[in-house]
Structure formats: C-alpha cells, structure tokens
GUMAR-570838 format. One record per residue: residue in three letters; z, x, y of N, C-alpha, C in turn. Coordinates in nm, 3 decimals. Layout:
! GUMAR-570838
ALA|Z|X|Y|Z|X|Y|Z|X|Y
...
END
This chain:
! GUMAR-570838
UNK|0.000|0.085|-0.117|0.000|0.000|0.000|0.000|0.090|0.123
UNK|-0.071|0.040|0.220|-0.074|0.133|0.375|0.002|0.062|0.455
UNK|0.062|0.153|0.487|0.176|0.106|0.651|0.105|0.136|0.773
UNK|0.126|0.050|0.841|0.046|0.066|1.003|0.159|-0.014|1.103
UNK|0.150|0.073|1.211|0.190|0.013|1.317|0.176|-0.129|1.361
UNK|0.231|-0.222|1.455|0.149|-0.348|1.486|0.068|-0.326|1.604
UNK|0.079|-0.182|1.700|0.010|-0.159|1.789|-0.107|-0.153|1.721
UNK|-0.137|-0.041|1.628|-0.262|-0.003|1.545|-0.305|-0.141|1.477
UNK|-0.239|-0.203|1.433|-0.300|-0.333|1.367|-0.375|-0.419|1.469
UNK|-0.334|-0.412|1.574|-0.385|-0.482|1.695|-0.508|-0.445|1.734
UNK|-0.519|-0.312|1.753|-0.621|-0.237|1.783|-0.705|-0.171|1.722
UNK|-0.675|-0.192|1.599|-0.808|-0.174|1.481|-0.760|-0.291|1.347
UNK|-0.801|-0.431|1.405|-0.780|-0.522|1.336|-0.862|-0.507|1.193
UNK|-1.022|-0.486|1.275|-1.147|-0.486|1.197|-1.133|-0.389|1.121
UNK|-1.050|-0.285|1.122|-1.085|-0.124|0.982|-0.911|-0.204|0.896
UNK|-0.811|-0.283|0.924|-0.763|-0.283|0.850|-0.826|-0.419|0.771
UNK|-0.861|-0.498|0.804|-0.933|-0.599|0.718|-1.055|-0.601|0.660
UNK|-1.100|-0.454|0.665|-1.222|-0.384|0.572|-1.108|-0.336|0.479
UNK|-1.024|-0.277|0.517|-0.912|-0.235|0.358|-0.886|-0.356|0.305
UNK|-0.886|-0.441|0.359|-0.786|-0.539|0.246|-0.915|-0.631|0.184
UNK|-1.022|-0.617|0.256|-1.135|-0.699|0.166|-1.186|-0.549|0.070
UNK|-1.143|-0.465|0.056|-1.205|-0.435|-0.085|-1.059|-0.378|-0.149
UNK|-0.976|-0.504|-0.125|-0.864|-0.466|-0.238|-0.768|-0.419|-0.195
UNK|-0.735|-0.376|-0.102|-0.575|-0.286|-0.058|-0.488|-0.354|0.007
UNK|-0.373|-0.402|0.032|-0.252|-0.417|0.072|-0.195|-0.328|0.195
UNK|-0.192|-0.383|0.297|-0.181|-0.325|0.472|-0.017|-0.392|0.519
UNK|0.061|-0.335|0.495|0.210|-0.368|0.569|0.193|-0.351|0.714
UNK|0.239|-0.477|0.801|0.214|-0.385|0.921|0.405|-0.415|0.967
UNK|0.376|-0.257|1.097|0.552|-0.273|1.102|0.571|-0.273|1.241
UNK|0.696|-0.324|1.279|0.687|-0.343|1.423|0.884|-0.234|1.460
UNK|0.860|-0.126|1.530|0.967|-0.074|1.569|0.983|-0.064|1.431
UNK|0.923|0.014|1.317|0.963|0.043|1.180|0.995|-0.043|1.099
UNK|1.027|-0.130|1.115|1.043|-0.262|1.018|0.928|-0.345|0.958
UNK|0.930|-0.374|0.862|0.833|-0.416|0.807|0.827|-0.545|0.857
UNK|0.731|-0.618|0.897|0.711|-0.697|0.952|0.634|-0.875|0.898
UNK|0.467|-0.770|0.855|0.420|-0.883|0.805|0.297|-0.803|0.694
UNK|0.244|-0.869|0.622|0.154|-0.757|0.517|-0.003|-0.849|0.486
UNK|-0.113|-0.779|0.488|-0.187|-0.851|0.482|-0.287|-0.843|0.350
UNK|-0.293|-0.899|0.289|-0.323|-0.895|0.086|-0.451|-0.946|0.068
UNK|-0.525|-0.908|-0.014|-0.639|-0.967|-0.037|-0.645|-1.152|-0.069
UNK|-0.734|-1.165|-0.045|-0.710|-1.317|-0.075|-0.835|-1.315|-0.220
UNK|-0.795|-1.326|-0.335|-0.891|-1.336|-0.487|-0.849|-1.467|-0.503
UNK|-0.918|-1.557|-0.433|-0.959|-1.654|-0.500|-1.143|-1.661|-0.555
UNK|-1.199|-1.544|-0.550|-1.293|-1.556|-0.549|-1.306|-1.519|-0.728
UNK|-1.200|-1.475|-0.790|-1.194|-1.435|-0.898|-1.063|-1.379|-0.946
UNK|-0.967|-1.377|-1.065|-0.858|-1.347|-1.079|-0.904|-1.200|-1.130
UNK|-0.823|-1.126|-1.158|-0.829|-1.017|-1.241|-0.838|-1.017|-1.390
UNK|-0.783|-1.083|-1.418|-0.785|-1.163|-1.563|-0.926|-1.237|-1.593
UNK|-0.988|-1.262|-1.525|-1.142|-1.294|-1.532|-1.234|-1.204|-1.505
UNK|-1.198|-1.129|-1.461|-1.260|-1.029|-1.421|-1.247|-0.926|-1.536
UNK|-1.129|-0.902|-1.589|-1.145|-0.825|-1.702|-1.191|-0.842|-1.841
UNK|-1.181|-1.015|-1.807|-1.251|-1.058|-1.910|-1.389|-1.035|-1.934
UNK|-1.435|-1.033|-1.844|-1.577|-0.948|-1.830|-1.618|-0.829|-1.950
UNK|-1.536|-0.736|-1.946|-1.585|-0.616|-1.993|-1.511|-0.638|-2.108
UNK|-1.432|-0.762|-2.166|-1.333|-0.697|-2.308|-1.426|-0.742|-2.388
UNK|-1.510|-0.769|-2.436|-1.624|-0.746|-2.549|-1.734|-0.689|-2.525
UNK|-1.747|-0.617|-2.417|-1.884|-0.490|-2.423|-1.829|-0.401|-2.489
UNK|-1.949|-0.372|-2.541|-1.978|-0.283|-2.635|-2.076|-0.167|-2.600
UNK|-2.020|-0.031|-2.613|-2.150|0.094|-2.605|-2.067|0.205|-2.601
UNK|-2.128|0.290|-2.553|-2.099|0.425|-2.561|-1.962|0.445|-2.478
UNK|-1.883|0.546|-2.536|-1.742|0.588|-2.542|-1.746|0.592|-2.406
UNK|-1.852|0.661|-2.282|-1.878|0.676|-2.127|-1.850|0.537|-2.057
UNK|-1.889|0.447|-2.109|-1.916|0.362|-2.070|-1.826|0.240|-2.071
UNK|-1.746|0.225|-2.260|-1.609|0.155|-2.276|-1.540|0.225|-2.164
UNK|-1.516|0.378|-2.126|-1.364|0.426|-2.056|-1.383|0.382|-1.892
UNK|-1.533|0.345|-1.865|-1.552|0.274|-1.728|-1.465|0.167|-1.749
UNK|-1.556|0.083|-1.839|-1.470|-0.010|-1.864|-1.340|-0.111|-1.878
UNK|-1.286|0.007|-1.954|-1.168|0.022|-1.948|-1.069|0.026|-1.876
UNK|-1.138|0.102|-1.790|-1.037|0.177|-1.644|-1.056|0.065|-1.493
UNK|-1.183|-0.012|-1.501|-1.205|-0.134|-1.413|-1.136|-0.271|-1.495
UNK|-1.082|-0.288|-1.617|-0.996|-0.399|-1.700|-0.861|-0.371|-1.626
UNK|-0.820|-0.215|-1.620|-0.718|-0.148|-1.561|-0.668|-0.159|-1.458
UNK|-0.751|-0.141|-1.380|-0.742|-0.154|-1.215|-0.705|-0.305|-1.188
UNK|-0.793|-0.407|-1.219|-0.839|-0.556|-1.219|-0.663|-0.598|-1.243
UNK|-0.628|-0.539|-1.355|-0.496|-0.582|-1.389|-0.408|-0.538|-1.292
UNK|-0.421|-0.416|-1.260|-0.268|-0.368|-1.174|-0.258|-0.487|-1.074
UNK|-0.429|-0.504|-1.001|-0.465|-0.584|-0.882|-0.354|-0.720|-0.873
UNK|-0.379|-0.821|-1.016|-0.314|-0.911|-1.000|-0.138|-0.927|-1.058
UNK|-0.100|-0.751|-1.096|0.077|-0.749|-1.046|0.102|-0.751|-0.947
UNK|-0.001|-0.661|-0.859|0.068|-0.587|-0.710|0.048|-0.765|-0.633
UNK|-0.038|-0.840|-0.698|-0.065|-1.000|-0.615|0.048|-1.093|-0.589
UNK|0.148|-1.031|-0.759|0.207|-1.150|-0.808|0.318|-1.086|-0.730
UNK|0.369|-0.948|-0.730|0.515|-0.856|-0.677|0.469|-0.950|-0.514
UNK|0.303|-0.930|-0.464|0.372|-0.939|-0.333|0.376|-1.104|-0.257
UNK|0.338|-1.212|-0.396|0.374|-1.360|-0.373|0.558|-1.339|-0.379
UNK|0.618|-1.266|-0.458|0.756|-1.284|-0.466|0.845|-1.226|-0.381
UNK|0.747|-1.137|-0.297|0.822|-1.091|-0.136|0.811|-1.201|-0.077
END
C-alpha cells in the first residue's frame, strides 16, 4: 500500500488514481494520520474469477508458472480487498 500526503493527494489526484486503477491501494494522511484510503473498485471482476481463468490451462511449465503467479496475485488482490472492507 502507498502513503501520500493529502496535500499530494490533492495535487496529483490523477497519478494516484492511475495507481489504484491498475490495482494498488493509496492511504492518504493528513498531519500523519491516516486519514482516508482509496482501493480499487473490482466490480468489474473478482479475483476468484479471474483465477478461474487460468486453473485449467494447460501447457508448458513457462507458461503454467505465468499462470500461476497471475492465480497468485488475483488472490492476494481480493485479501488485501476483504482486510481493507474490515478497516
């Protein structure tokens, strides 16, 4: 997750909401305190659908560990979703 100022959030709204549309988590803090955080919004697809994708391809060992490692990612995506619905 990236921490940013709320000055900087203010003033480069547009580069932190290019992070969070391809996936990243932006805390912003005001006088050091955490303030407010801004999360991807996947309704466009869960991670769990998304990994569902690749769990029956089949091919070369190069290609399962892509695989694999985007099932991976997809998953962490929708803990870090669920940890930061329970903040």
């Amino acid at each position: 997750m990236r921490h940013i100022s709320a000055t900087d959030a203010a003033k480069e709204f547009h580069r932190f909401l290019g992070l969070v549309e391809h996936g990243q988590t932006v805390q912003i803090r005001k006088h050091g305190r955490a303030v407010a955080r801004l999360i991807p919004d996947r309704d466009f697809m869960s991670g769990e659908n998304a990994a569902a994708i690749f769990r029956d391809y089949h091919a070369e060992s190069a290609d399962r560990a892509a695989a694999n490692a985007i099932a991976s990612e997809l998953a962490k995506l929708d803990r870090d979703f669920e940890n930061e619905l329970a903040h």
